[in-house]
BAVEXBA-63925 format. One record per residue (C-alpha): x, y, z; residue number from 0. Coordinates in steps of 0.05 Angstrom, whole numbers. Layout:
<nodes>
- X/Y/Z/marke
- X/Y/Z/NUM
...
</nodes>
This chain:
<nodes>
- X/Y/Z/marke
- 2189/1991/2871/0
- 2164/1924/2838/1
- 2176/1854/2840/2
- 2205/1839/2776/3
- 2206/1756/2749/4
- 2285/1750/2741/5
- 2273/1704/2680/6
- 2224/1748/2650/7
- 2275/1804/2654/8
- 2335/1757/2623/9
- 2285/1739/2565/10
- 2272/1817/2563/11
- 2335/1831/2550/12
- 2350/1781/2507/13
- 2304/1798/2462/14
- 2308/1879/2454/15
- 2376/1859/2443/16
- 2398/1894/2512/17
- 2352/1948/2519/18
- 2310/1927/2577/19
- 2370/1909/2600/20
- 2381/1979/2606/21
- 2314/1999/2642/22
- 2330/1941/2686/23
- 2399/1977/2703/24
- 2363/2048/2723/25
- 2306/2005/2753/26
- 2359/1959/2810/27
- 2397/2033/2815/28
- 2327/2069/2841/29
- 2305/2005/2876/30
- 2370/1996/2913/31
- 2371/2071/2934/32
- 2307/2069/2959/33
- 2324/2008/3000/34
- 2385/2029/3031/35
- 2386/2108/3035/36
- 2451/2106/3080/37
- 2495/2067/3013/38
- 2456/2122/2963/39
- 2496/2122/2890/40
- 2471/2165/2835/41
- 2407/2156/2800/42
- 2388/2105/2753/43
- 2396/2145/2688/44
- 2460/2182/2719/45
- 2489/2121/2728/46
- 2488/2094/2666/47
- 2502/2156/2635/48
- 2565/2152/2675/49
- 2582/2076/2652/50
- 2580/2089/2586/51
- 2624/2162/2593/52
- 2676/2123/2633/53
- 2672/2061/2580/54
- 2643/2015/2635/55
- 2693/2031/2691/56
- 2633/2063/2737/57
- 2595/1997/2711/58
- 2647/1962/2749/59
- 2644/2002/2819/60
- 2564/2012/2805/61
- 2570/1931/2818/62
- 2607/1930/2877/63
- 2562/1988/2906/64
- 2505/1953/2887/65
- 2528/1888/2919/66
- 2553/1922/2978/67
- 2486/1958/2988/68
- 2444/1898/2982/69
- 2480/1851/3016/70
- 2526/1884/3068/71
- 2588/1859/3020/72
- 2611/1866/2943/73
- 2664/1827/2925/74
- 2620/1779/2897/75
- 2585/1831/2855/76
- 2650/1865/2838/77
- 2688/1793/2816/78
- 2632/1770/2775/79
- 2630/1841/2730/80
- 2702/1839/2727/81
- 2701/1770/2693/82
- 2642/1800/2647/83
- 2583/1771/2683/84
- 2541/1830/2701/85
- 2475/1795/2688/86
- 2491/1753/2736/87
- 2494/1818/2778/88
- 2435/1840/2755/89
- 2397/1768/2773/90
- 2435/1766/2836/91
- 2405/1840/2856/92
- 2334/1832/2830/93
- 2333/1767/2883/94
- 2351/1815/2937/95
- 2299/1871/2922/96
- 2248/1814/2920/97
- 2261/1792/2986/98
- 2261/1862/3019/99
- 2200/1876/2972/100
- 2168/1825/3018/101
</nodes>
């Protein structure tokens, strides 16, 4: 696990057109396993294999989880993919693993 400059990542993305966007997925997936074992999800890569099987329906409860294991709660998570946010997710997250990254 590494700290990871949020707006760094967002520019990232932006410019691979989404593709760091996609290491960035697999990378908050691993991180947020690794912080909280007892919430485990599938891996990284399995997980986005599994968003893009299900047409983004796993992307959806892969928020929530994600929320839910970072925070303790993932309606906020959940609410903001739902309305097509999920970098805002993914911002939201990478703030969280920093903190716990110490």
């Amino acid at each position: 696990m590494k700290k990871r400059n949020v707006g760094l990542a967002i520019l990232f993305t932006i410019i691979t057109f989404g593709i760091y966007g996609i290491y960035w997925f697999i990378c908050l997936t691993n991180d947020s396993n690794t912080i909280n074992p007892d919430e485990k999800t599938a891996s990284g890569g399995l997980a986005f294999l599994l968003s893009i099987v299900t047409f983004g329906i796993y992307g959806i409860y892969w928020s929530y989880k994600l929320g839910k294991k970072l925070t303790g709660s993932g309606t906020v998570y959940l609410l903001l993919s739902l309305f097509g946010l999920g970098i805002v997710d993914y911002v939201l997250a990478q703030i969280e693993i920093n903190k716990k990254i110490g």
